[in-house]
Backbone bond lengths (Angstrom), bond angles and torsions (degrees), N, CA, C in turn:
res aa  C-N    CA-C-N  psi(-1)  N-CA   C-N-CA  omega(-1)  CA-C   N-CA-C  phi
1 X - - - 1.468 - - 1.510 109.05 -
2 X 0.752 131.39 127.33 2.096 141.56 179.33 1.990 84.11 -78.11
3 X 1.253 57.19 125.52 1.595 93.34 179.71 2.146 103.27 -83.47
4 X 1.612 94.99 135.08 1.217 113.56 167.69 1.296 120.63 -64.42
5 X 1.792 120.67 174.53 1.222 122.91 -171.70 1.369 98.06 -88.41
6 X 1.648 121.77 -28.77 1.504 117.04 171.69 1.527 119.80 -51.66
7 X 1.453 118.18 -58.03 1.128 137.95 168.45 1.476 124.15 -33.97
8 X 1.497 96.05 -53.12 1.798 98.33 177.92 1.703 107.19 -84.20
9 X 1.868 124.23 -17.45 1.228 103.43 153.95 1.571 118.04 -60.40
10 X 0.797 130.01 -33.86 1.518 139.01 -148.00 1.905 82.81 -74.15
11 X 1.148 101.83 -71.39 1.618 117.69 -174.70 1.484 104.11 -25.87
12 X 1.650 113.47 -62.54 1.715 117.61 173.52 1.011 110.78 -39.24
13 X 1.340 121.35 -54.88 1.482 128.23 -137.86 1.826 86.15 -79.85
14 X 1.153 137.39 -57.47 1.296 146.22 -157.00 2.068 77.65 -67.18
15 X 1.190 116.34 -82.31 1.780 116.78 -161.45 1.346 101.41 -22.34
16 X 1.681 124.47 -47.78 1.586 135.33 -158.51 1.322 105.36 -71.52
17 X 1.283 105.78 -39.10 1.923 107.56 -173.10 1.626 92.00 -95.19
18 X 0.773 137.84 -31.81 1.941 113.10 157.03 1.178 124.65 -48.31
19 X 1.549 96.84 -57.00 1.827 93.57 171.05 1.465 106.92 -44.83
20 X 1.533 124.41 -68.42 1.080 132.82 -144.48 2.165 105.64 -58.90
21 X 1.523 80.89 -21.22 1.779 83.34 175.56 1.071 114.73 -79.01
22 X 1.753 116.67 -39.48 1.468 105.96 -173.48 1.549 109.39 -76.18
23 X 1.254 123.74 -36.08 1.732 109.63 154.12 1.339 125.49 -25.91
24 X 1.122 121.81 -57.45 1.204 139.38 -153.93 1.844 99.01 -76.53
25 X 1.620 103.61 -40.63 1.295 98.41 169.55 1.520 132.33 -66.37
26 X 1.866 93.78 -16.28 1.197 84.06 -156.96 1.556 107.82 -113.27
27 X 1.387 91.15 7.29 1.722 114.96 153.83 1.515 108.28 -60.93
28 X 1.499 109.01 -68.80 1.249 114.58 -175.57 1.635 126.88 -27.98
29 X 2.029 95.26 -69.44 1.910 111.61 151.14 1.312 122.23 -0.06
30 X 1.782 102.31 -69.63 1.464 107.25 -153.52 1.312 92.31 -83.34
31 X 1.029 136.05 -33.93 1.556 151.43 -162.27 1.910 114.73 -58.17
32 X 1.056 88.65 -46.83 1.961 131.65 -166.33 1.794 91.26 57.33
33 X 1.275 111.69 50.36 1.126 108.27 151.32 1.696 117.16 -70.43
34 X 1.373 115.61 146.86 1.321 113.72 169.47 1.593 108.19 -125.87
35 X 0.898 140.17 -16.08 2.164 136.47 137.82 1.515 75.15 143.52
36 X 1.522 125.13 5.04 1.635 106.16 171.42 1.419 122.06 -63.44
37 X 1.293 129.08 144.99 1.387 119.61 -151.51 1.775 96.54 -105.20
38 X 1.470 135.69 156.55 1.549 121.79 -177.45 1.112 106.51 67.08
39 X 1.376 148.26 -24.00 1.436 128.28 142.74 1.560 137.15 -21.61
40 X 1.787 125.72 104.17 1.265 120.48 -150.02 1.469 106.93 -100.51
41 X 1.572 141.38 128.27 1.307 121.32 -156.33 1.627 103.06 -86.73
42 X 0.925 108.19 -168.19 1.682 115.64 -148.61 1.338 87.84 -108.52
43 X 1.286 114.81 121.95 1.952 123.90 -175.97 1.528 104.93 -139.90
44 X 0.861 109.92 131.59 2.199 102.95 173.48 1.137 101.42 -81.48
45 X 1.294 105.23 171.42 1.799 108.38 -178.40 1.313 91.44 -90.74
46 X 1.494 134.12 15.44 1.690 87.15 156.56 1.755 115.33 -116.95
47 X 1.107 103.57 34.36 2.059 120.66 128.64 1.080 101.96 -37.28
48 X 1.528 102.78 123.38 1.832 116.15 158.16 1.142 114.43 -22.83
49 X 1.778 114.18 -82.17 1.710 143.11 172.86 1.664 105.46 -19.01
50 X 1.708 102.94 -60.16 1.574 106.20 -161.99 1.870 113.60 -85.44
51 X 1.501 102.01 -20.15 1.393 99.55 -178.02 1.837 101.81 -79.51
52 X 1.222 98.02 -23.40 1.921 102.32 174.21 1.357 116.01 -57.88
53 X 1.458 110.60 -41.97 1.324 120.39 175.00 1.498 116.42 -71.93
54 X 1.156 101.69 -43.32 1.895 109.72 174.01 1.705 100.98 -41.46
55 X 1.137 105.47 -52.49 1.618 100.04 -162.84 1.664 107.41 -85.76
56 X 1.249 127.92 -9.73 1.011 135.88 -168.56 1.992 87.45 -85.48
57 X 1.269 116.39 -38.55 1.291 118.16 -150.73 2.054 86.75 -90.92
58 X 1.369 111.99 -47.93 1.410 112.60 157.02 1.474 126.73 -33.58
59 X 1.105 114.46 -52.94 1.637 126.67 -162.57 1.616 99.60 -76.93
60 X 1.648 114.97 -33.09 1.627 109.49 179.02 1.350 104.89 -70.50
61 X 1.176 138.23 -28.65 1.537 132.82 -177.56 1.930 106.99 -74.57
62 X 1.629 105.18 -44.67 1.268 96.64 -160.22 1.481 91.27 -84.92
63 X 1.550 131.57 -43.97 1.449 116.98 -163.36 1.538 108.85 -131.56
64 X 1.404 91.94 34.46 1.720 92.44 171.53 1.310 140.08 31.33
65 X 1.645 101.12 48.19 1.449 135.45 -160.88 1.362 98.04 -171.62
66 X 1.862 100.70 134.57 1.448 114.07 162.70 1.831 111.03 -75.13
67 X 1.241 123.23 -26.07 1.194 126.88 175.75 1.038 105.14 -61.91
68 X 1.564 135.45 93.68 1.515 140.29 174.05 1.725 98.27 -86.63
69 X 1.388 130.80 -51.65 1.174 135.87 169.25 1.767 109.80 -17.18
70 X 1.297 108.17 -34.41 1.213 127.45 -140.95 1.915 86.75 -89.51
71 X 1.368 113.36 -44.47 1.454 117.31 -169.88 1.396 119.31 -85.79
72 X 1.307 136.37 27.18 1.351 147.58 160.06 1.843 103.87 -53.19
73 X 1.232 119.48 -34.95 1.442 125.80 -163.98 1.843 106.49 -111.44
74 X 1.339 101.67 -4.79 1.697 88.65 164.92 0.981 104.39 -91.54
75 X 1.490 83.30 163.57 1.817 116.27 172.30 1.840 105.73 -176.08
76 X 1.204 110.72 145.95 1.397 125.17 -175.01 1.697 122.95 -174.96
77 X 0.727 146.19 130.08 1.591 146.53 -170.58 1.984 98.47 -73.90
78 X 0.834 112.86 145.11 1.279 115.35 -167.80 1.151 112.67 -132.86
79 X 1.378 96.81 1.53 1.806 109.33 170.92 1.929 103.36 66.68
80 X 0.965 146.97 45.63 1.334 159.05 154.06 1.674 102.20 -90.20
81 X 0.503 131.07 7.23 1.716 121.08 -175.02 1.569 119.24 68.63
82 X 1.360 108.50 19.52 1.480 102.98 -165.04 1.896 92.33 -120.83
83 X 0.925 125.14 14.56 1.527 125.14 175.58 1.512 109.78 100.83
84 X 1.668 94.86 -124.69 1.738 115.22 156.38 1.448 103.87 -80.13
85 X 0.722 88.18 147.15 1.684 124.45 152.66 1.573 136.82 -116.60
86 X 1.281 125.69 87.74 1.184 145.73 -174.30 1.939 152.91 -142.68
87 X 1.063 118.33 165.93 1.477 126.70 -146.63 1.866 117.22 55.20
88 X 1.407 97.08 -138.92 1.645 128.27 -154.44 1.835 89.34 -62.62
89 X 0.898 128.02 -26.67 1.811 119.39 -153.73 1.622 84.54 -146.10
90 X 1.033 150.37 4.08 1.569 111.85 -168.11 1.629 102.86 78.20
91 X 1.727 131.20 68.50 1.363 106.24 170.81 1.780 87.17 -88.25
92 X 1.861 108.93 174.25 1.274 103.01 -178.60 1.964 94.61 -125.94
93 X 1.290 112.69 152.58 0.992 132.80 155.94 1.993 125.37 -30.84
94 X 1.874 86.44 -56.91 1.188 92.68 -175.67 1.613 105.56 -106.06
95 X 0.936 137.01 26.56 1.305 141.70 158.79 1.900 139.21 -109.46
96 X 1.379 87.53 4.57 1.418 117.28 174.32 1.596 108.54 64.89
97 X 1.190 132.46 0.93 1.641 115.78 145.76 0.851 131.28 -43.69
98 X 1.664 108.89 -66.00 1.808 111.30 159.69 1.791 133.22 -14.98
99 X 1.568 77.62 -53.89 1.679 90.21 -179.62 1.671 111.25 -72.31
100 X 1.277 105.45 -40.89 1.959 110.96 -176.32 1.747 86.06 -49.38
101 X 1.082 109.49 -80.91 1.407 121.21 -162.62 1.146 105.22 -16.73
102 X 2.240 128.79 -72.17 0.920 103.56 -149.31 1.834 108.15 -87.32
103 X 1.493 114.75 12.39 1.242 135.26 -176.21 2.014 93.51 -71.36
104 X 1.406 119.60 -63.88 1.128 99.97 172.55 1.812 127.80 -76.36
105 X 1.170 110.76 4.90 1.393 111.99 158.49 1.359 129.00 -79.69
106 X 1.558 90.79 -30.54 1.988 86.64 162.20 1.357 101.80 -94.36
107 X 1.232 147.40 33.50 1.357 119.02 177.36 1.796 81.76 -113.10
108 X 1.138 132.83 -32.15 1.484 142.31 -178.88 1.729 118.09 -70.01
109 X 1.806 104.34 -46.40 1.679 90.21 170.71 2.082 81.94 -142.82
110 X 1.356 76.50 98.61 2.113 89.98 169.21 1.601 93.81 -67.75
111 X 1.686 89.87 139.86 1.480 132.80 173.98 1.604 102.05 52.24
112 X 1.377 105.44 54.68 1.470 115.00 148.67 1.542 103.44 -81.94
113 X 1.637 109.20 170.07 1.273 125.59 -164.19 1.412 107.67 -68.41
114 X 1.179 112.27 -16.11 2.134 106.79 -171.86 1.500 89.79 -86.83
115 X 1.378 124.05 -35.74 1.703 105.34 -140.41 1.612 97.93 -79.61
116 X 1.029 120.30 12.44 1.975 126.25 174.73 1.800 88.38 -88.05
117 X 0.973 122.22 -5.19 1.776 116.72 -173.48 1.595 88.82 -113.82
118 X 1.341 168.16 47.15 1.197 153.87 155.64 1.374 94.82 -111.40
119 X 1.215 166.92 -11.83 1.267 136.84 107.34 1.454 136.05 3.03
120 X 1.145 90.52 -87.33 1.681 111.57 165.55 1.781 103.17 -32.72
121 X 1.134 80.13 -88.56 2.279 101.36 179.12 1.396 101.24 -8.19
122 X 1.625 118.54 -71.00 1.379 147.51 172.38 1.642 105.57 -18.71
123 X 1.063 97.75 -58.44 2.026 106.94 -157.37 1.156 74.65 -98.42
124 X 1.184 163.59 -6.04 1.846 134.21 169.03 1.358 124.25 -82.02
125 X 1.474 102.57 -25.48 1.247 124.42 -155.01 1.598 92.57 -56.14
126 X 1.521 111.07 159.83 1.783 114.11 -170.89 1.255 90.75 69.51
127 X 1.098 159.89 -63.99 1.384 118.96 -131.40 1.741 109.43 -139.98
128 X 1.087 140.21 178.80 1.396 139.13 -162.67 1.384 118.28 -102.35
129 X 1.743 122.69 27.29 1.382 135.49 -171.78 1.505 90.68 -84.00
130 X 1.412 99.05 164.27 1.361 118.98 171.56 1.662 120.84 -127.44
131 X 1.334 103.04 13.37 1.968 121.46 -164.94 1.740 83.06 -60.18
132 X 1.413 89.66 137.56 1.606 87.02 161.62 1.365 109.40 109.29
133 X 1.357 107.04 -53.73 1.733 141.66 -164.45 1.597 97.40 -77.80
134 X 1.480 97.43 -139.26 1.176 115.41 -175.26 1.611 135.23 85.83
135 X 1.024 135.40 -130.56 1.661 129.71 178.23 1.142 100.06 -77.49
136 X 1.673 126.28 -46.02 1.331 108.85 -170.03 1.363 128.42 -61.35
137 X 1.417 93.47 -34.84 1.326 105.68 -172.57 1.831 127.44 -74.26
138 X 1.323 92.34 -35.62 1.352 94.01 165.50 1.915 121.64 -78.44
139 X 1.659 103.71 -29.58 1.414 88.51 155.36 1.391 133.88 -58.51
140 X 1.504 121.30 -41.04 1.409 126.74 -177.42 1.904 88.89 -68.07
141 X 0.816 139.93 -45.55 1.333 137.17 168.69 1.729 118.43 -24.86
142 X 1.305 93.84 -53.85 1.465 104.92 -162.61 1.514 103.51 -89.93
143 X 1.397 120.18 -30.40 1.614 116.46 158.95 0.836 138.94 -40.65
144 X 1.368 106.76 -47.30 1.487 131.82 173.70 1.317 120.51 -34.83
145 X 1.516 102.32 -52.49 1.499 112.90 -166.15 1.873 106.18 -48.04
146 X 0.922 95.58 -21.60 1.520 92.14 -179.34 1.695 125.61 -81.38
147 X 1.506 95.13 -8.24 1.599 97.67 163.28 1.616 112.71 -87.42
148 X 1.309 108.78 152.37 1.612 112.77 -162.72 1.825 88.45 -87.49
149 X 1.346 126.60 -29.93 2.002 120.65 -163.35 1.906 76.78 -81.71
150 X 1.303 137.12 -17.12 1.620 108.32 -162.90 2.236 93.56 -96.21
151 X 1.342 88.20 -11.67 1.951 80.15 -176.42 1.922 85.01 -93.12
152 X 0.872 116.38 -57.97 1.408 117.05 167.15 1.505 121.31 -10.88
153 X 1.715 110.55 -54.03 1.462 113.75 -169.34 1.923 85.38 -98.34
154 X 1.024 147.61 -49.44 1.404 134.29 173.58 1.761 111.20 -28.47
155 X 1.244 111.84 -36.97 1.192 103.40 -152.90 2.000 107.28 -101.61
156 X 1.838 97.40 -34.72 1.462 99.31 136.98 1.374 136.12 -20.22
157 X 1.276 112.80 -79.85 1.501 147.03 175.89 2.231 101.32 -45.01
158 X 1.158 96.40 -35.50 1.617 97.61 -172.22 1.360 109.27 -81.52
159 X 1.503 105.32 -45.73 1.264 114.00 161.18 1.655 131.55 -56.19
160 X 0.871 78.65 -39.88 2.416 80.37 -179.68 1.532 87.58 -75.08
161 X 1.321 108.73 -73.53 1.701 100.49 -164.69 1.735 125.25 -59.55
162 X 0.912 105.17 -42.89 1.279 109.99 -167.32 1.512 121.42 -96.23
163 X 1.587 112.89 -77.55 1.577 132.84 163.75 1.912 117.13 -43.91
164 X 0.897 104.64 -71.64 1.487 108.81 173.63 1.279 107.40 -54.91
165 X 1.414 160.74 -105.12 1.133 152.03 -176.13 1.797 120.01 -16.07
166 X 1.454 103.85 -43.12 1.428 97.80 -169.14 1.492 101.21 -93.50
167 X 1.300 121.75 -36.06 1.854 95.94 153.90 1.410 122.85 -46.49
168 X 1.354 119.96 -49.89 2.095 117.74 -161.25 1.603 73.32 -62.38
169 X 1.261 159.49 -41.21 1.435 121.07 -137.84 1.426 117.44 -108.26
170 X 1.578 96.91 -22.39 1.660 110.00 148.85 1.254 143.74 -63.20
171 X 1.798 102.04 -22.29 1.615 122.44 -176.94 1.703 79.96 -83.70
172 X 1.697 133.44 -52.18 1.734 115.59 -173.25 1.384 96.73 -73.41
173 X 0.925 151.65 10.78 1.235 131.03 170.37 1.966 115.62 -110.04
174 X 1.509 102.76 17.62 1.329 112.66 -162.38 1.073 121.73 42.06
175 X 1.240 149.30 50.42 1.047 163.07 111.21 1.779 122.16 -3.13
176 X 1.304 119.42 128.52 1.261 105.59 168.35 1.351 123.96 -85.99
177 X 1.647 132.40 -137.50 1.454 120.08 171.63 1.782 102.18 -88.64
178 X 1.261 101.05 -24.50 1.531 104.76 -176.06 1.885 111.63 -71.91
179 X 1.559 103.66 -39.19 1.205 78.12 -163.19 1.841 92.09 -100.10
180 X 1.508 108.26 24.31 1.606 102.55 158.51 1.831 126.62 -84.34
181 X 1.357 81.65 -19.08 1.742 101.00 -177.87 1.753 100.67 -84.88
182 X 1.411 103.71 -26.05 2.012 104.19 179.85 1.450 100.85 -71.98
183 X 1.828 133.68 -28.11 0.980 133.37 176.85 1.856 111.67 -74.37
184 X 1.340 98.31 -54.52 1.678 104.66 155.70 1.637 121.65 7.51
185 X 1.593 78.76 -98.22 1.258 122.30 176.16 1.781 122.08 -32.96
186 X 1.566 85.66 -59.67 1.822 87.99 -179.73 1.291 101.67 -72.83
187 X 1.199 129.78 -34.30 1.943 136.92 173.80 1.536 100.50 -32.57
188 X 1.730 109.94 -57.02 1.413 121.62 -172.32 1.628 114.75 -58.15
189 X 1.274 106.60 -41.93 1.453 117.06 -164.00 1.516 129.12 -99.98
190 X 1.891 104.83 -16.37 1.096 102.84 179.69 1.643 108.21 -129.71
191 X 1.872 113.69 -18.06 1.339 119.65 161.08 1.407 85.02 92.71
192 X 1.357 122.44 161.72 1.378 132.44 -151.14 1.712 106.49 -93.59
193 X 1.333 121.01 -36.25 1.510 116.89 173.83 1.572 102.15 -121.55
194 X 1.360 99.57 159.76 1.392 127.83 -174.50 1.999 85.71 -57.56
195 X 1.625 89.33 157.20 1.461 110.95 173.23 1.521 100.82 -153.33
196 X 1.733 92.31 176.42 1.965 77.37 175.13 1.630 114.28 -106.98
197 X 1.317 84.43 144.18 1.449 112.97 -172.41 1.747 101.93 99.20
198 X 1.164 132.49 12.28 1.538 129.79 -161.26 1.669 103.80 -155.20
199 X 1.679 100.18 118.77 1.536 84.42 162.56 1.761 120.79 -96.04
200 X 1.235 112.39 169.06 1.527 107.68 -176.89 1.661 107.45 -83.05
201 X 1.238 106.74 -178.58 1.459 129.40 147.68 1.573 116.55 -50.32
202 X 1.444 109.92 -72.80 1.331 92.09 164.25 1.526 158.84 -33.75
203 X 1.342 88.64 -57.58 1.879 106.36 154.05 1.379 115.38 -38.92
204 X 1.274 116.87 -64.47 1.555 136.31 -173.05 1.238 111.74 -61.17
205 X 1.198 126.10 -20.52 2.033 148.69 158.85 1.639 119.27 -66.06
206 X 1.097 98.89 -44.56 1.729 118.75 169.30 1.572 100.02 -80.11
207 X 1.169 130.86 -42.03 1.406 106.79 170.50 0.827 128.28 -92.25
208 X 1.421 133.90 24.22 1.448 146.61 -157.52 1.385 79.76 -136.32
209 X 1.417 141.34 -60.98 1.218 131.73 176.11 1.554 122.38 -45.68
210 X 1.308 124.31 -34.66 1.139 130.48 -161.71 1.949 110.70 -91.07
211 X 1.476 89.16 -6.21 1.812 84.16 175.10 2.233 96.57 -119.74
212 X 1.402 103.75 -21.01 2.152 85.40 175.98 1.537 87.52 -154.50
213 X 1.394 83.88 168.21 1.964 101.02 174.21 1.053 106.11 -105.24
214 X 1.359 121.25 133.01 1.513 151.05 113.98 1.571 99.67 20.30
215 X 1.576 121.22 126.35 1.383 108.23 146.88 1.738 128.94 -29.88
216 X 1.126 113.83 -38.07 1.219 137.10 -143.15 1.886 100.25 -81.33
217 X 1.403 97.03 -21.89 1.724 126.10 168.90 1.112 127.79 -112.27
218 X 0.980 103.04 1.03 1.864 121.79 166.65 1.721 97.09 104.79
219 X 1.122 126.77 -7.35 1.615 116.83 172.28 1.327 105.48 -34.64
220 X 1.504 93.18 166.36 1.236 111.90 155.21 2.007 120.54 -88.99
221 X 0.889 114.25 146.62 1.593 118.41 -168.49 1.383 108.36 -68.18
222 X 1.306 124.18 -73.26 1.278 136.58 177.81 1.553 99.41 -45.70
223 X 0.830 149.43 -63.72 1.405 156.77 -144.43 1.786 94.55 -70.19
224 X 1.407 107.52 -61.90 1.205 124.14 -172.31 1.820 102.44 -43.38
225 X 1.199 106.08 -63.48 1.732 134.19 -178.73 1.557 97.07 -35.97
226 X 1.543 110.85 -50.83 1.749 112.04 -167.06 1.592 95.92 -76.99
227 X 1.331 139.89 -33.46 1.465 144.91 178.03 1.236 101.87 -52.77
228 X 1.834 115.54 -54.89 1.712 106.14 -170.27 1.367 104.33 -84.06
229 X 1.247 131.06 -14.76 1.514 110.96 176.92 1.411 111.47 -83.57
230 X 1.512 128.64 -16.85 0.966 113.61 171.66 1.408 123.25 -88.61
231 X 1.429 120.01 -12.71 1.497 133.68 166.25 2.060 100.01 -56.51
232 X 1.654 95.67 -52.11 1.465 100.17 168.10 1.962 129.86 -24.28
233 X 1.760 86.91 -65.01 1.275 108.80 -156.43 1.750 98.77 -66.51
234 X 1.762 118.08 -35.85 1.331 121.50 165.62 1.299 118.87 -31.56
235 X 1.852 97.77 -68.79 1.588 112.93 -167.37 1.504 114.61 -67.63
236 X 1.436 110.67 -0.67 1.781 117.13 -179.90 1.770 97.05 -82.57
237 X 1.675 106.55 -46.72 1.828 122.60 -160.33 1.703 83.83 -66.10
238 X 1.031 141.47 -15.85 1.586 140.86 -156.02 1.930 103.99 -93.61
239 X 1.037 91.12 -41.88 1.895 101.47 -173.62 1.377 118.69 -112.10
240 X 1.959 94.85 110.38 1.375 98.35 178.27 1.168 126.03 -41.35
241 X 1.354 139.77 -10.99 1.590 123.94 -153.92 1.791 90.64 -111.05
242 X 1.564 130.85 -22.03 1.122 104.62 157.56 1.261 100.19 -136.15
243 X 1.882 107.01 162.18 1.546 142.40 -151.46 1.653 91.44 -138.71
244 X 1.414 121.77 -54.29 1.638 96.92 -162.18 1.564 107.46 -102.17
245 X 1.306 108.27 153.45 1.511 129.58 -131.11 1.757 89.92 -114.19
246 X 1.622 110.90 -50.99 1.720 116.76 169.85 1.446 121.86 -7.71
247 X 1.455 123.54 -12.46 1.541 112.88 177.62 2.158 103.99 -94.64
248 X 1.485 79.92 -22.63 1.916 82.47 170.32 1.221 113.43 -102.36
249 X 1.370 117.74 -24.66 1.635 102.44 174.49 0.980 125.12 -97.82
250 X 1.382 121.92 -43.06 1.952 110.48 -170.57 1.389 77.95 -81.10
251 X 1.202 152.01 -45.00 1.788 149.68 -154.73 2.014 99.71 -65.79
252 X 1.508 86.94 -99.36 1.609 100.41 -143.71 1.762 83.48 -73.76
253 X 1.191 159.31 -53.04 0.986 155.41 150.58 1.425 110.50 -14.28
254 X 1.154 139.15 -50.76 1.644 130.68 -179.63 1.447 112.48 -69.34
255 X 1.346 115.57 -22.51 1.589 127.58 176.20 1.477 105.72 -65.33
256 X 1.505 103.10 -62.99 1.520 119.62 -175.01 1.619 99.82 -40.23
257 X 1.408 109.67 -63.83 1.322 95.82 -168.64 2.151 112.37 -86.71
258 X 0.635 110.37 26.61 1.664 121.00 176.03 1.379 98.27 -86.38
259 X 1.756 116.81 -53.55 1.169 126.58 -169.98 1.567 107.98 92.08
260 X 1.271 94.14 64.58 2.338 105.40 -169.80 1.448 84.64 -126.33
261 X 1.407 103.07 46.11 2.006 86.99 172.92 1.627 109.23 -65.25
262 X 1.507 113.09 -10.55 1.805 99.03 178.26 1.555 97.43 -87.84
263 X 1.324 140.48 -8.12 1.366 156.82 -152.90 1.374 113.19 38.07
264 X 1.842 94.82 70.24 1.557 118.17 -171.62 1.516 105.31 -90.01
265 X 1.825 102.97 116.15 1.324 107.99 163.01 1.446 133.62 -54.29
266 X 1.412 122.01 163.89 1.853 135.61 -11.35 1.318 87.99 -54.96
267 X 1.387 103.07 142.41 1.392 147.13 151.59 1.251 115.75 -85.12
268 X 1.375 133.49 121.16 1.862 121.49 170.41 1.421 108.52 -145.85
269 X 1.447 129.93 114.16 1.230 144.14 -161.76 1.639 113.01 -162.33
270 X 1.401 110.62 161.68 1.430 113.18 -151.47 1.729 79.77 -146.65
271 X 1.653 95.23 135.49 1.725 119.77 164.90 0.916 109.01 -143.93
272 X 1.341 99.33 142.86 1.652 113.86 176.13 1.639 120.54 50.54
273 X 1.335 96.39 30.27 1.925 94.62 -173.87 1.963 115.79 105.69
274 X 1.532 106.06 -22.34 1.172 111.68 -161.62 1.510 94.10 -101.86
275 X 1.304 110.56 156.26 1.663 134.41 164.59 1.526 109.61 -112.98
276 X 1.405 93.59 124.30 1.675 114.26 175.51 1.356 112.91 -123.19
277 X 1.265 124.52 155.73 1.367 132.53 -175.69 1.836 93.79 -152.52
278 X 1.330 97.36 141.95 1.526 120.90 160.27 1.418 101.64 -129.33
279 X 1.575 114.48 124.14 1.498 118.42 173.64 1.651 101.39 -92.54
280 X 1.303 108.70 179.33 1.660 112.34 -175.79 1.272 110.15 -63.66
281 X 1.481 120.08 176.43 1.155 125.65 156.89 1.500 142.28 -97.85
């Protein structure tokens, strides 16, 4: 029978919405969407969005404030044995961040007010003196913050040492964004090799290795996450200068088990006594 003009619309109309399905499927495919709804897609923390949050989630442990923006201009001795303690992460005096930092601030605006203190910086380094230092120095410190090359080289400095390294080793270790920020974190707090009185990151990797595997070995993730925080919570009981544990347990531990391996907001966790919340975006 010769087909009508109704008929052969009808015919289009059906070809167009097939196509339009198998698109749609094959959106889905590339997507690994599965039509589950609250499903968070898979981003590393070093995403704009998620590395913002990293430091936001950083800054509540070190300065008990989501305003990390805000800590370019601290500094204070905190009595840990490590000198000062100051800007975006906690750099320390006696651990030679401090010193990198203001080393690339004079290499960016020569004979700013700190770089007459890299002398000083130099001969402190190792140990918790302040010769050299003192009011001035931490005032010209705290001025600073208002030049854009001295937040510039802080944030440099976070990146080479700290941020950059402890993502690449979480991204080989399959790691999600959550448990790249758990690598982060200990980067921030314990510095990458053992020292004395301090264990490293590393160490704390080997013992986290030695009880589950890594996605990256066919582990399971979560499982792995509870191994390094508790390798963590050891290497915290080990060093006099810290005792409370609250940034791994009520914190990165309540995530682990929430199941925020993308470290999908609201966020709600408590350090050191304090309650923080990040709502979505």
């Amino acid at each position: 029978m010769k087909p009508t003009v109704r008929s052969l619309a009808a015919s289009a109309a059906l070809t167009a919405a097939s196509a339009a399905l198998t698109a749609a499927t094959a959106v889905l495919a590339l997507t690994g969407c599965s039509g589950a709804s609250g499903s968070a897609p898979e981003t590393d923390l070093d995403d704009p969005a998620k590395k913002q949050l990293a430091m936001q989630l950083v800054s509540s442990a070190e300065n008990s404030s989501l305003d990390w923006k805000a800590q370019y201009k601290y500094i204070e001795d905190i009595g840990d044995g490590r000198g000062y303690t100051a800007g975006i992460i906690g750099f320390c005096s006696g651990t030679g961040d401090m010193l990198a930092v203001v080393e690339r601030y004079a290499a960016a605006r020569p004979g700013n007010p700190l770089e007459r203190y890299l002398p000083a910086l130099r001969a402190v380094k190792g140990s918790d003196a302040h010769t050299g230092l003192g009011a001035p120095f931490t005032d010209a410190w705290a001025r600073a913050a208002s030049d854009p090359a001295f937040r510039s080289a802080q944030d440099a400095e976070r990146d080479h040492s700290y941020f950059d390294p402890a993502v690449e080793r979480a991204k080989d270790d399959g790691l999600s964004a959550l448990g790249q920020f758990i690598y982060y974190d200990a980067y921030v707090m314990h510095g990458h090799g053992d020292t004395e009185g301090s264990v490293g990151f590393a160490t704390i990797r080997r013992g986290a290795l030695a009880k589950a595997d890594p996605p990256a070995r066919g582990g399971d993730e979560e499982a792995y996450l509870h191994a390094f925080l508790d390798a963590r919570v050891a290497a915290i009981a080990k060093e006099p200068s810290h005792t409370d544990t609250s940034r791994v347990e009520t914190a990165q531990r309540v995530f682990v088990r929430e199941g925020r391996l993308q470290l999908e907001t609201p966020l709600r966790w408590r350090v050191y006594g304090e309650s923080f919340r990040v709502d979505g975006r």
